[in-house]
Structure formats: C-alpha cells, structure tokens
N, C-alpha and C positions, 0 to 999 in steps of 0.2 A: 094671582096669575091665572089667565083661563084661556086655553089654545081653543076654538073650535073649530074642529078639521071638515067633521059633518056631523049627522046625527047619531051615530052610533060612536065615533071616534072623537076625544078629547082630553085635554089634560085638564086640572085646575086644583091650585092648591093655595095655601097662603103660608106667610111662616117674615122670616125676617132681611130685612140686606142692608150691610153696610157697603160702603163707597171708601176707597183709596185709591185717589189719581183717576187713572181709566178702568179700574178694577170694578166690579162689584162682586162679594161676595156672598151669595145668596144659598137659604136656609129652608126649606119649605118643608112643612109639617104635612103628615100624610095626609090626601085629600083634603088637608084646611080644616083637619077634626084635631089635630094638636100630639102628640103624643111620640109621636115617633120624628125623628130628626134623621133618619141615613140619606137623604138626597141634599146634599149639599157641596157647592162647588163654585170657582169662578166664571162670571161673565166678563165681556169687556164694554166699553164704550166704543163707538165710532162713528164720532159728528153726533147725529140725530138717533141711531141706532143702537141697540143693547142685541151683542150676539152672544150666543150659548155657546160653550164646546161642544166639538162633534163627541165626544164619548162625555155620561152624564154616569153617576153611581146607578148600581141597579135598583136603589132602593127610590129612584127617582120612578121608576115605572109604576110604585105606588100612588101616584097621582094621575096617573095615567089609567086609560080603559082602553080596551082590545088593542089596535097596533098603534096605536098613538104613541109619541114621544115629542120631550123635548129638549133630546140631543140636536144639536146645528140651526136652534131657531134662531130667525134674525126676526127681530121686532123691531120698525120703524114706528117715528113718535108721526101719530095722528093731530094731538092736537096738546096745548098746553094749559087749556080747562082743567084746572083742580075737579071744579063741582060736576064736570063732566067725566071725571076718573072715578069720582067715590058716588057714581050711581051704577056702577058697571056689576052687571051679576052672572053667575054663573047659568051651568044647564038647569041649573036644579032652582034656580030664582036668588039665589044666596049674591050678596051683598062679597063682592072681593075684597072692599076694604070695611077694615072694622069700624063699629060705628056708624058708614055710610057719609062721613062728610068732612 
C-alpha cells in the first residue's frame, strides 16, 4: 500500500490481507521492512472501493510520515491490470508488491 498525499506526506507499507465476505482484514508491517505487526484492522468493500476505518491502531502511524494517515481512506479501483499493480513503487522506488509481477 502507498498513499501519496504530496511530497513530504505519505503512507506505504506492505504486510498481508485476507478476505471474508466484504471484510478485509489487513495486516501491514512497519514501513514494508517486516518485523513489527501493531497496525492491523478491518477494511470493507463497497462495489469498486476498499474503505478504511475512521480510527486505525497507533501503531499504524508507523507507516506513516509527518501528518499523514490512513484512518478513513477510501481507495477507488483504477484499473483491473494485474501487470499494471505489480509495477507500482513507492517514494523511495521500492516495488509494493513482492516480486514485482
């Protein structure tokens, strides 16, 4: 996952999610370096969309830099290219999905 809000503000991090029903519950390792597990919670589906709760663990801000959050994101699906997902990189050039394809 990688929010960019602008250049100084952004989330991204990687980690795991399962699916039940319109659930997702998702798992994400501090900053996508692995090791620490506290930001973890449900999202939902809606239609095309995957929304956040509005309160997220604190330990969610670890993927987070200066006021960035991603309490109450609503992410709308762009497109449904796979090979257009696993080219996506973060601020730093990093590859969000492992692998890369």
């Amino acid at each position: 996952m990688f929010v960019d809000y602008d250049e100084q503000q952004n989330c991204g991090g990687s980690g795991t999610v399962t699916r039940v029903g319109e659930t997702l519950h998702i798992t994400l390792d501090r900053g996508g370096e692995g090791g620490d597990s506290a930001c973890s919670f449900d999202a939902r589906f809606e239609g095309d969309r995957i929304v956040f709760p509005p309160r997220v663990p604190d330990g969610c801000q670890k993927v987070c830099i200066h006021r960035a959050s991603i309490a109450a994101l609503d992410v709308a699906r762009l497109s449904e290219s796979i090979s257009e997902a696993s080219t996506l990189r973060d601020s730093r050039g990093r590859l969000l999905c492992a692998g890369g394809g």
